[in-house]
SEVEXLUM-719319 format. One record per atom (N, C-alpha, C): atom name; residue number from 1; x, y, z. Coordinates in steps of 0.2 Angstrom, whole numbers. Example, Ala and Ser with C-alpha at 12.3 -4.5 7.8 and 13.67 -1.06 7.14 Angstrom:
N  1  66  -28  39
CA  1  62  -22  39
C  1  66  -16  39
N  2  64  -11  35
CA  2  68  -5  36
C  2  64  0  39
REM end
This chain:
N  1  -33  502  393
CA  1  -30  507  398
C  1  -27  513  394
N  2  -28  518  397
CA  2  -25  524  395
C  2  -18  526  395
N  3  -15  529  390
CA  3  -9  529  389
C  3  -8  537  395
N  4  -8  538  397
CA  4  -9  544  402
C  4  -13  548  404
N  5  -14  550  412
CA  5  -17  552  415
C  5  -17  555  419
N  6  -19  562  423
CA  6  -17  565  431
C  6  -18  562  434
N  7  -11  560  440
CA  7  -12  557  447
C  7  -20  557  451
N  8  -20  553  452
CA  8  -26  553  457
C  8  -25  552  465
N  9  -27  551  468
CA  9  -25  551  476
C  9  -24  542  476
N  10  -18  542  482
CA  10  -15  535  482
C  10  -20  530  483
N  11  -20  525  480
CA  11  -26  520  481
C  11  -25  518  487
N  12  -32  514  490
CA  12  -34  512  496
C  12  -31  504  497
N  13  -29  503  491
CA  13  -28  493  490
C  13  -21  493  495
N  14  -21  488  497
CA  14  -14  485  498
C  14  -8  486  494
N  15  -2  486  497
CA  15  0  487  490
C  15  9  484  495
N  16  12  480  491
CA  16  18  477  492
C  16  22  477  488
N  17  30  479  490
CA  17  36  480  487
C  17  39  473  484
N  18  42  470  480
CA  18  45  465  479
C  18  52  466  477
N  19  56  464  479
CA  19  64  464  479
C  19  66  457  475
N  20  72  455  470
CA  20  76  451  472
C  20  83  452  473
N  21  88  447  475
CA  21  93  450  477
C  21  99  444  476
N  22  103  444  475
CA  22  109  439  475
C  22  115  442  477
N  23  120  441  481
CA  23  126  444  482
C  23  126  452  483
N  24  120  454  485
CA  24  120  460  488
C  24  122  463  493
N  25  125  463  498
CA  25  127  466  503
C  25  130  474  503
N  26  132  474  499
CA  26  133  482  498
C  26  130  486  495
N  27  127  485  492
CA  27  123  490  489
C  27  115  488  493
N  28  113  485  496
CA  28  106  484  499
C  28  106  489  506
N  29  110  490  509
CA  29  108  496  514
C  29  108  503  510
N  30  109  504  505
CA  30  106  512  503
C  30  99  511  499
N  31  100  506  494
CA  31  90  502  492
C  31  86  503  500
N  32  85  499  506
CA  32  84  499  508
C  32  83  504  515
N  33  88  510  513
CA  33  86  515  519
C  33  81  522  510
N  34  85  520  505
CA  34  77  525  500
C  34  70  521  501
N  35  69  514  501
CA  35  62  511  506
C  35  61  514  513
N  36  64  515  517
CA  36  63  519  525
C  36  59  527  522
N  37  62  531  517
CA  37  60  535  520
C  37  54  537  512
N  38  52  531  510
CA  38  47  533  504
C  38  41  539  509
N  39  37  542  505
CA  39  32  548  507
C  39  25  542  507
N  40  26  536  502
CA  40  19  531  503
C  40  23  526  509
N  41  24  524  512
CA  41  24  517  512
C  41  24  510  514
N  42  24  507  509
CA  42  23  500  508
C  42  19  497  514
N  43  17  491  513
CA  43  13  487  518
C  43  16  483  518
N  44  19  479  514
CA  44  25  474  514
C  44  31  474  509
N  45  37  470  513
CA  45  41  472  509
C  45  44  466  507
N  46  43  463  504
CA  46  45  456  499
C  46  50  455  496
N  47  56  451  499
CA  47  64  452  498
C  47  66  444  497
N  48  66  442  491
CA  48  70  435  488
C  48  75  436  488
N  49  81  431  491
CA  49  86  430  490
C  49  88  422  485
N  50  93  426  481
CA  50  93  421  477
C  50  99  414  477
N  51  101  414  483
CA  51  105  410  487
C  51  113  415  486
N  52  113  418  490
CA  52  117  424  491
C  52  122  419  496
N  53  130  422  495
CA  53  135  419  497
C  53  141  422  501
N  54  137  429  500
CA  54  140  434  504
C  54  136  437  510
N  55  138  442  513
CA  55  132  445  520
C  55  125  447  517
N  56  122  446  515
CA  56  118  448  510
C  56  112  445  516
N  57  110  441  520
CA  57  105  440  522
C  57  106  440  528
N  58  112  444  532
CA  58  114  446  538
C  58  112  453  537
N  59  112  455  532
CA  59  111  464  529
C  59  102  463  532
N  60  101  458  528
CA  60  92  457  531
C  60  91  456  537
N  61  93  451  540
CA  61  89  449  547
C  61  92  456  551
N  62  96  461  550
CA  62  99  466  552
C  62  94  472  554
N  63  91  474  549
CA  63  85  477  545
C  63  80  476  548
N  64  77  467  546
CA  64  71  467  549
C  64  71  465  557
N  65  76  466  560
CA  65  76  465  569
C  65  75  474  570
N  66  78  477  565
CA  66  77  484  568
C  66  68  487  567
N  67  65  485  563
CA  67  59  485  562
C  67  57  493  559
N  68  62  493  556
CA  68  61  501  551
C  68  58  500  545
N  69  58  493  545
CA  69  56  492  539
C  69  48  485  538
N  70  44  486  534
CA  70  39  477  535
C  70  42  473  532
N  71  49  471  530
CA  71  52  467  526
C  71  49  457  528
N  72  47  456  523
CA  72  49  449  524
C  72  53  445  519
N  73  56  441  520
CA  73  64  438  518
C  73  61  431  516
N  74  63  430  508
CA  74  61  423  506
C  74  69  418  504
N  75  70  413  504
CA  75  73  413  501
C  75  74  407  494
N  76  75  408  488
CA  76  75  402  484
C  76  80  404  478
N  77  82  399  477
CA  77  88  397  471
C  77  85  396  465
N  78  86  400  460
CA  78  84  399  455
C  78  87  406  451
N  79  82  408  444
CA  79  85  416  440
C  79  79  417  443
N  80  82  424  441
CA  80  76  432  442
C  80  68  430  442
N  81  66  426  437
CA  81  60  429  436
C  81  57  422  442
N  82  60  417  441
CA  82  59  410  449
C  82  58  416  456
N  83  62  420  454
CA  83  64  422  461
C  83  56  428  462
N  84  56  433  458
CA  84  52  436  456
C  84  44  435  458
N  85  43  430  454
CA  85  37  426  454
C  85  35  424  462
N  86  39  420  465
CA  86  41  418  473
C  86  36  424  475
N  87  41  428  475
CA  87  39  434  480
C  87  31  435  478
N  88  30  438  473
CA  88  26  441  472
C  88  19  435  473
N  89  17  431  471
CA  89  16  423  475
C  89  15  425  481
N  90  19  426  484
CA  90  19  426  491
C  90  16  433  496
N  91  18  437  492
CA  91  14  444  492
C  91  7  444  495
N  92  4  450  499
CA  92  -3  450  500
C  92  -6  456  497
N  93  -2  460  494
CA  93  -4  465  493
C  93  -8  465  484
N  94  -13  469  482
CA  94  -18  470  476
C  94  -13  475  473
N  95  -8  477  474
CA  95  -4  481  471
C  95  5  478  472
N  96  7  474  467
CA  96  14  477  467
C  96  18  479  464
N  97  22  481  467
CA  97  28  488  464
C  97  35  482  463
N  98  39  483  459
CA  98  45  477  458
C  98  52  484  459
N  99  55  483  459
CA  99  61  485  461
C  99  67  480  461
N  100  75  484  461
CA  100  80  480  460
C  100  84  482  466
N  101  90  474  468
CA  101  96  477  471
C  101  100  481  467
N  102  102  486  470
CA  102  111  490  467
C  102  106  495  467
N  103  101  497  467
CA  103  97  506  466
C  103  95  510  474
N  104  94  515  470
CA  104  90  519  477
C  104  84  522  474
N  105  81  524  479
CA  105  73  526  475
C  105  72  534  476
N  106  69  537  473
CA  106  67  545  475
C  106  62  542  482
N  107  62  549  484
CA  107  58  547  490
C  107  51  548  488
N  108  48  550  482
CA  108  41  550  481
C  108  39  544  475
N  109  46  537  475
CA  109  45  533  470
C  109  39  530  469
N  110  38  526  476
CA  110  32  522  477
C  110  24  527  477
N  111  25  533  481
CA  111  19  537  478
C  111  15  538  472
N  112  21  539  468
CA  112  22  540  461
C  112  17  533  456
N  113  22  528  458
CA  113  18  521  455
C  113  13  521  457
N  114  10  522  464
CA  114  5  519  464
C  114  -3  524  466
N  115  -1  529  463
CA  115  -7  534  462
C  115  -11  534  456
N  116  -9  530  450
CA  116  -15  531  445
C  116  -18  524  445
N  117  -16  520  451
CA  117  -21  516  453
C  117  -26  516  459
N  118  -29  523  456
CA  118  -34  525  460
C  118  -38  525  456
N  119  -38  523  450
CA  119  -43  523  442
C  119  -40  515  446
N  120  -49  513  444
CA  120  -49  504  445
C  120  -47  500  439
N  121  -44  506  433
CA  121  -47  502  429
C  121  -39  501  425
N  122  -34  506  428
CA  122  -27  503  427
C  122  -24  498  431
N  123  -21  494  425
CA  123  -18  490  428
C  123  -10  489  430
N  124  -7  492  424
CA  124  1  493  427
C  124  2  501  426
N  125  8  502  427
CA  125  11  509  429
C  125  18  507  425
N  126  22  513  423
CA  126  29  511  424
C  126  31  517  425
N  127  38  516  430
CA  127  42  521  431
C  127  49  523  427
N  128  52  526  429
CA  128  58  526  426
C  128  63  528  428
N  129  71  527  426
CA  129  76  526  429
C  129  83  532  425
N  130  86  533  431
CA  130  90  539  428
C  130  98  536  431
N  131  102  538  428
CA  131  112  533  431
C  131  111  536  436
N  132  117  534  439
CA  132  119  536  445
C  132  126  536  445
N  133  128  541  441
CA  133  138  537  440
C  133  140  542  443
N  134  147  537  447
CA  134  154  538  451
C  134  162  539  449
N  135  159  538  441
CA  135  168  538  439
C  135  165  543  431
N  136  172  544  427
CA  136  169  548  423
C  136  167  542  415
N  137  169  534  419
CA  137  168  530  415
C  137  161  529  414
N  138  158  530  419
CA  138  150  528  422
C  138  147  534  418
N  139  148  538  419
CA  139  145  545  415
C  139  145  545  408
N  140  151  540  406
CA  140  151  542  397
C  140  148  534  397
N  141  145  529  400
CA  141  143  520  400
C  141  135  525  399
N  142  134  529  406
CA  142  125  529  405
C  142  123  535  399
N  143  129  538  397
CA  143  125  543  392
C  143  124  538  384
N  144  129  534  384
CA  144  128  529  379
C  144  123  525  377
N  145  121  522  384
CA  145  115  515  383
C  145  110  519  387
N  146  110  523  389
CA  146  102  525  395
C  146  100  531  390
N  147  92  530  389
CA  147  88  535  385
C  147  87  540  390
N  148  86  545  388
CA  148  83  553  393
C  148  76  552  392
N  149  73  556  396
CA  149  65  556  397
C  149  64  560  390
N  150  66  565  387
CA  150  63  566  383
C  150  63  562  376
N  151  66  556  376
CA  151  67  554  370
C  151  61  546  369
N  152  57  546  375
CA  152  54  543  377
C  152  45  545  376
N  153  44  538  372
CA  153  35  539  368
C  153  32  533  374
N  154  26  536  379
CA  154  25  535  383
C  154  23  528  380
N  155  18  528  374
CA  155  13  523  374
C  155  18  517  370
N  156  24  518  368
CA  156  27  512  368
C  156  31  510  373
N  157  31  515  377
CA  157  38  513  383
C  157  36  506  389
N  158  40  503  387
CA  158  40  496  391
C  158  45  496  399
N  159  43  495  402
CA  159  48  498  410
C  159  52  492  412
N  160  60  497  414
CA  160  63  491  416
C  160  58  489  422
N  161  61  482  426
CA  161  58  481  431
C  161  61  483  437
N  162  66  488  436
CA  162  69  492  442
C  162  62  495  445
N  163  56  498  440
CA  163  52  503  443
C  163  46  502  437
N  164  43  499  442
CA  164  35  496  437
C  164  29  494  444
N  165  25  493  442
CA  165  20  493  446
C  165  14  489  442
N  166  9  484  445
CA  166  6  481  443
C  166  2  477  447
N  167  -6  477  444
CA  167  -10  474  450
C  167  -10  466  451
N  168  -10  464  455
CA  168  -7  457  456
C  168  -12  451  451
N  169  -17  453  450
CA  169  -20  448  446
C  169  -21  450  438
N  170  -16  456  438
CA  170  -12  458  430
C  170  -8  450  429
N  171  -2  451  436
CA  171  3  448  434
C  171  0  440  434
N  172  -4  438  436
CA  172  -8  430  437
C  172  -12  430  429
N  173  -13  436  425
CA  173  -17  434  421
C  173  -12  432  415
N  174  -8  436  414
CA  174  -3  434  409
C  174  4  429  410
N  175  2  426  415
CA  175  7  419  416
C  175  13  421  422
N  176  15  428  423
CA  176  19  430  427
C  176  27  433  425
N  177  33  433  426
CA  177  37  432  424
C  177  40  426  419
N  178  44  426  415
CA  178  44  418  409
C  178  51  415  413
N  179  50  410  419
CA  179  55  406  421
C  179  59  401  416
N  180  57  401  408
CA  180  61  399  406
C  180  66  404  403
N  181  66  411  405
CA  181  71  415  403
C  181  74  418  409
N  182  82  419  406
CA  182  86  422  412
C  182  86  427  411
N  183  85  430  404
CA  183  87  438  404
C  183  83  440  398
N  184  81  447  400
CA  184  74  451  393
C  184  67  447  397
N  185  68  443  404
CA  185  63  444  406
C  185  59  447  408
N  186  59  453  409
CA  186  55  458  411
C  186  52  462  406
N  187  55  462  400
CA  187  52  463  392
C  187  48  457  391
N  188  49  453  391
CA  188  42  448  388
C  188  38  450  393
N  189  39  450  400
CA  189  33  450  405
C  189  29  458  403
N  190  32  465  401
CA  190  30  469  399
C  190  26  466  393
N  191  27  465  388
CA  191  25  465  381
C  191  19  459  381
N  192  18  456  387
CA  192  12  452  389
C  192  4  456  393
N  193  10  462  398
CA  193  4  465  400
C  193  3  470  395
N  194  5  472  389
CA  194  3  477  385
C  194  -1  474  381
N  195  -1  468  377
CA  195  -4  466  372
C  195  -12  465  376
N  196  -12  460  382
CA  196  -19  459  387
C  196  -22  468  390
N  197  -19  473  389
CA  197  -21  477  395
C  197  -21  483  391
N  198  -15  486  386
CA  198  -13  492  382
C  198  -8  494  386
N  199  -8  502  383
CA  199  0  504  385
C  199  1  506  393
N  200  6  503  394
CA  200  5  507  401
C  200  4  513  403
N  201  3  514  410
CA  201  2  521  411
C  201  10  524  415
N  202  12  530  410
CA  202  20  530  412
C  202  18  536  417
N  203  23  535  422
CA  203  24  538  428
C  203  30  541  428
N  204  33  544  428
CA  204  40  547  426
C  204  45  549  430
N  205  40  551  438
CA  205  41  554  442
C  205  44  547  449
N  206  40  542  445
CA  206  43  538  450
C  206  50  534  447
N  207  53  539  450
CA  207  63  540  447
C  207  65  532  452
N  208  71  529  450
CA  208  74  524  449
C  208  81  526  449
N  209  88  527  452
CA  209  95  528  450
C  209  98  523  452
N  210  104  521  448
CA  210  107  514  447
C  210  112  516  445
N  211  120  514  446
CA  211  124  514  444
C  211  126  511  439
N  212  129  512  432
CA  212  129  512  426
C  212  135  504  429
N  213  138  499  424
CA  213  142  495  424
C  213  148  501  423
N  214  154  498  426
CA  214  161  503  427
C  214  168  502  424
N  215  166  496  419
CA  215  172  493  415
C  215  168  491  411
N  216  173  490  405
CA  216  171  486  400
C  216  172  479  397
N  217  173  476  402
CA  217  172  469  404
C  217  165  467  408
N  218  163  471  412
CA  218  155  471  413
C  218  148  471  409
N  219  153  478  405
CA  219  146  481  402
C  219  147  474  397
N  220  154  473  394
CA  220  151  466  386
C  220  148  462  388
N  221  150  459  396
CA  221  148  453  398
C  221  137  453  399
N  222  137  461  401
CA  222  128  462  402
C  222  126  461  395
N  223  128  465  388
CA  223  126  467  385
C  223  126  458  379
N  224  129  455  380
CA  224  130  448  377
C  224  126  443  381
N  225  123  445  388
CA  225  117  440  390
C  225  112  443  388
N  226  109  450  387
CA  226  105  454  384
C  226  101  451  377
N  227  108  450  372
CA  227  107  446  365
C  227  105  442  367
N  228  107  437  369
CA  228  106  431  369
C  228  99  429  372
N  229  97  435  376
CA  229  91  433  380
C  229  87  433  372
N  230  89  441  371
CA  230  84  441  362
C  230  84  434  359
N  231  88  430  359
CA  231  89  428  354
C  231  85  423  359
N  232  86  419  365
CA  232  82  412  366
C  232  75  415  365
N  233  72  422  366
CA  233  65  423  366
C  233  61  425  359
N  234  67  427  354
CA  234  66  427  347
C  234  63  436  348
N  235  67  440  350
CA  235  64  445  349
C  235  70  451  345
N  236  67  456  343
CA  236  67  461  339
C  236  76  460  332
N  237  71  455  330
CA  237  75  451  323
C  237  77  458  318
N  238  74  463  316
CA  238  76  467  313
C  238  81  470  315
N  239  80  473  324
CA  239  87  477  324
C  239  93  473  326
N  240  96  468  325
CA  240  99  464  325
C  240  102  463  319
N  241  98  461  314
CA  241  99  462  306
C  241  101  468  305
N  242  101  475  305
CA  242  104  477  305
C  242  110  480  305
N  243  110  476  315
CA  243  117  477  318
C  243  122  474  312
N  244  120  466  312
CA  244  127  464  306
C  244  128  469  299
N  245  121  467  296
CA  245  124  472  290
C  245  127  480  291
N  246  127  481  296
CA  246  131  488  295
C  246  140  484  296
N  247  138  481  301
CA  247  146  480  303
C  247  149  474  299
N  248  143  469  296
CA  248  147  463  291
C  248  148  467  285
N  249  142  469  281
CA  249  142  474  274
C  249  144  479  273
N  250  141  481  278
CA  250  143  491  275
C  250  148  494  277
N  251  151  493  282
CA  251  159  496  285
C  251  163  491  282
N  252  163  484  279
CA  252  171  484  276
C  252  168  484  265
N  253  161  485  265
CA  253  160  487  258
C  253  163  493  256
N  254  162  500  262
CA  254  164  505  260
C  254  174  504  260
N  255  177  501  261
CA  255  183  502  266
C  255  186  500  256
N  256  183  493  253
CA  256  185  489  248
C  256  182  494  244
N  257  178  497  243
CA  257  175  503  237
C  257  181  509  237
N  258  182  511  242
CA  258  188  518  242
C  258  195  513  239
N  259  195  509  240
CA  259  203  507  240
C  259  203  505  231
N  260  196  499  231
CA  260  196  499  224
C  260  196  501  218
N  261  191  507  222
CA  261  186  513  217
C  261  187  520  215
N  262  188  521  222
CA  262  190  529  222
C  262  189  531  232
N  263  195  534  233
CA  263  196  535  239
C  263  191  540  242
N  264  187  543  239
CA  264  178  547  240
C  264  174  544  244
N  265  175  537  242
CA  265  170  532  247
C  265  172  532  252
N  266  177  533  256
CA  266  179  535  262
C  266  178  539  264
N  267  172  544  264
CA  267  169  550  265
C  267  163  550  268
N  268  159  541  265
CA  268  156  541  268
C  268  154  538  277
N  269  160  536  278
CA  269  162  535  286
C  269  161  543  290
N  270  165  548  287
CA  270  163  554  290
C  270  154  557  291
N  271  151  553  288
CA  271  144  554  286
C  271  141  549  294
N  272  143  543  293
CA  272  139  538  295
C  272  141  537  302
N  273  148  540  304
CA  273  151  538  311
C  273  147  541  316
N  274  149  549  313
CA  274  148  553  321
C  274  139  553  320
N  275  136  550  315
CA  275  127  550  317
C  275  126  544  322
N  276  130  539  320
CA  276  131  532  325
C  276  132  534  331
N  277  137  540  334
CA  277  138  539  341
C  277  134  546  343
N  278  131  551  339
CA  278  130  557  342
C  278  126  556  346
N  279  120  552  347
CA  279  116  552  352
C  279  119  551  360
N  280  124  547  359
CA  280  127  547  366
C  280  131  553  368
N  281  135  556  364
CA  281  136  563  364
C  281  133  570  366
N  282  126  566  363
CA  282  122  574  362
C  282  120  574  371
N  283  119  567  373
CA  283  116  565  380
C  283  122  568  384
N  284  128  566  385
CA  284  135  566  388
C  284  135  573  391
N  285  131  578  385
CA  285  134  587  385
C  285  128  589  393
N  286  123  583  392
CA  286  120  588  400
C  286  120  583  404
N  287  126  577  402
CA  287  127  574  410
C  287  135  575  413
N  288  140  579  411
CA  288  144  580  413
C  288  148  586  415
N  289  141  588  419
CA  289  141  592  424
C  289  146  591  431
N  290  152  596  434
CA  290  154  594  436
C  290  163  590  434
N  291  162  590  429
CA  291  169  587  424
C  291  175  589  423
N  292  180  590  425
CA  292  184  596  421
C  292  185  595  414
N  293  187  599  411
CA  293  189  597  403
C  293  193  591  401
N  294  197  589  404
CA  294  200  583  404
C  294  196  577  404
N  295  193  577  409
CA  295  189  571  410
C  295  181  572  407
N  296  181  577  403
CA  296  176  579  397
C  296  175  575  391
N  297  183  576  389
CA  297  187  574  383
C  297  187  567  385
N  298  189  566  390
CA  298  188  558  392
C  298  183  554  390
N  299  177  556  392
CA  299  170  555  392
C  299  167  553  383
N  300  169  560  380
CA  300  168  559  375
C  300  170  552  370
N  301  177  553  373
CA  301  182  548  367
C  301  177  540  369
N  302  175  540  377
CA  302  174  532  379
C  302  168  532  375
N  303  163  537  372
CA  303  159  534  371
C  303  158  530  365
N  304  158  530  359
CA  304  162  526  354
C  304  163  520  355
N  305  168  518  361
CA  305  172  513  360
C  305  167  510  364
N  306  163  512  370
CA  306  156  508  374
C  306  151  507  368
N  307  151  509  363
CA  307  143  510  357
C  307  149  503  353
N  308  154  503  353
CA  308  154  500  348
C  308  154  491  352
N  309  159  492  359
CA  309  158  485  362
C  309  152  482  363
N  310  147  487  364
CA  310  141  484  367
C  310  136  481  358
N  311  139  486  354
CA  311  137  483  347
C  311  140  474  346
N  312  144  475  348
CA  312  149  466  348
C  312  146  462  352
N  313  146  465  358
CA  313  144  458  363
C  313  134  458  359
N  314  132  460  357
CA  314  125  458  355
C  314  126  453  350
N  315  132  453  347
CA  315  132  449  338
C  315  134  443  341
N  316  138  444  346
CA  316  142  438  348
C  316  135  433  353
N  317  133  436  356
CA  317  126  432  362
C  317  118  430  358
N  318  118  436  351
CA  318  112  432  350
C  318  112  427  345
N  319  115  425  341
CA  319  115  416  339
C  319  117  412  344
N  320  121  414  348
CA  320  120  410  354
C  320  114  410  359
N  321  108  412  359
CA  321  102  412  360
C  321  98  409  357
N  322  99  410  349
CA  322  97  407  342
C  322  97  400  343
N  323  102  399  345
CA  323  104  392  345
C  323  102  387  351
N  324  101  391  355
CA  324  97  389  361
C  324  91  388  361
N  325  88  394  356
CA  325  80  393  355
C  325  78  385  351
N  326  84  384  346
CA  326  84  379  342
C  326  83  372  346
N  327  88  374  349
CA  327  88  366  352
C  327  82  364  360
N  328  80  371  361
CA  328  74  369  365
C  328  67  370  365
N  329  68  373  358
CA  329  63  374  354
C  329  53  371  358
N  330  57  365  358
CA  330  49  359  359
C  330  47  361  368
N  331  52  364  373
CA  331  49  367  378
C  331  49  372  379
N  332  49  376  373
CA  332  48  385  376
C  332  40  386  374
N  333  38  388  378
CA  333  31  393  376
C  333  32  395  372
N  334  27  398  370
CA  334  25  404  364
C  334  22  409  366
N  335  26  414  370
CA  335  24  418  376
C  335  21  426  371
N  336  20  426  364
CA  336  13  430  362
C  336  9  427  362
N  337  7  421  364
CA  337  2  420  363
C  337  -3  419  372
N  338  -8  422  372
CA  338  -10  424  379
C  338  -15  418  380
REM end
């Protein structure tokens, strides 16, 4: 597969949207009015519900009596990738496109994915996703943890599965979604279709916005099932190891060095901090457009304290994954191996 390509004219194949959804009712009428007015669209629109306890499938039968949309409505209990898997299962279309609740799409999102599948010979696509914030919390949360387009190397970029695109007997080839995982699903399922197939073909244009977590008791809660997913799937062990020895060894080795040695070593914090948080910073200065100075100053100070919680909640979820892997060791796949 090529790592990049000119669009070609929209393929002929069928091509289906796949949703899941849990406890969505508010956010799914603006998801599904950016589906109404995509520039492609869809031939079907495949909506798993994952046993939702709020209006969430009154939102749907709503929708699909109005017939704006080709939705059909599954429903099954289970995690994302159970749910996932379902829909796309049940799919008819030779192309699908996966999407999330809580987003809204460009309106050239689906076009976008699904034109360099005009080459027979690519198999996924990825798109990509930009915030969407409403407070000045959400503004300093997505400058902190969301990469910019420029920072991004196409031939390693792995897509969320807000906005990815792949042909249906991709996902049949490489097992589907890993239903023994709850989270960093959509990483294994990438890192499957990449080893079978190469780098994706990145789409850039097919934009994705989602509103950033708005407290920080969300984001710790997201970013400590994140770890843990690392850790039940046994993935990227070095940047992990890292994480502790900065925050086990090297932040209180320097603290004991100045005090015991000479207070110079304390200098080196001035060195190490603001390079730990500038990237959030550097992002921050062309996303808070619109801010007064107050709520500028704001932005900058939260971002720190977002880099450093979301640094904790990972330490604290992945040996609790570790330890999950341990003990179910004898039923997990060994999902590198194809």
């Amino acid at each position: 597969m090529h790592m990049s390509q000119p669009p070609g004219p929209a393929p002929q194949a069928r091509i289906s949207v796949v949703i899941t959804v849990l406890n969505e009712a508010e956010s799914l009428p603006g998801l599904l009015e950016s589906l109404a007015v995509q520039t492609l669209r869809p031939d079907e629109i495949i909506i798993c519900d994952g046993g939702s306890t709020d209006s969430t499938m009154e939102v749907l039968t709503e929708w699909q009596a109005s017939g704006r949309l080709p939705l059909v409505v599954l429903q099954r209990k289970g995690n994302i990738s159970q749910g996932r898997n379902a829909a796309i299962e049940a799919a008819t279309g030779d192309i699908v496109a996966v999407t999330d609740a809580g987003v809204r799409l460009s309106p050239r999102w689906l076009e976008e994915l699904a034109a360099p599948f005009g080459d027979s010979q690519v198999q996924a696509v990825a798109g990509f996703f930009l915030p969407d914030p409403q407070t000045v919390f959400e503004t300093a949360m997505g400058a902190t943890v969301l990469p910019e387009l420029v920072e991004i190397k196409a031939a390693r970029f792995l897509p969320s599965s807000r906005s990815v695109a792949f042909r249906k007997t991709a996902w049949a080839a490489v097992g589907g979604y890993p239903e023994w995982l709850d989270y960093c699903e959509d990483l294994i399922f990438d890192l499957r279709l990449r080893k079978k197939y190469g780098p994706f073909i990145f789409a850039p244009e097919a934009l994705v916005y989602f509103r950033p977590r708005s407290n920080l008791r969300d984001f710790f809660i997201q970013y400590y099932r994140y770890a843990r997913g690392d850790g039940k799937a046994d993935l990227w062990r070095m940047r992990h190891a890292i994480r502790y020895a900065t925050y086990l060894v090297a932040v209180p080795a320097i603290a004991l060095a100045g005090a015991a040695l000479h207070p110079a070593w304390w200098l080196l914090y001035l060195i190490a901090v603001p390079g730990m948080f500038w990237p959030g910073w550097r992002r921050l200065r062309r996303a808070w457009k619109g801010l007064n100075t107050g709520h500028k100053l704001q932005a900058a100070l939260l971002v720190p304290l977002i880099r450093v919680t979301g640094d904790v909640a990972k330490m604290i979820g992945y040996p609790v994954g570790i330890w999950w892997r341990l003990r179910h060791r004898a039923s997990i796949p060994d999902w590198r191996v194809l």
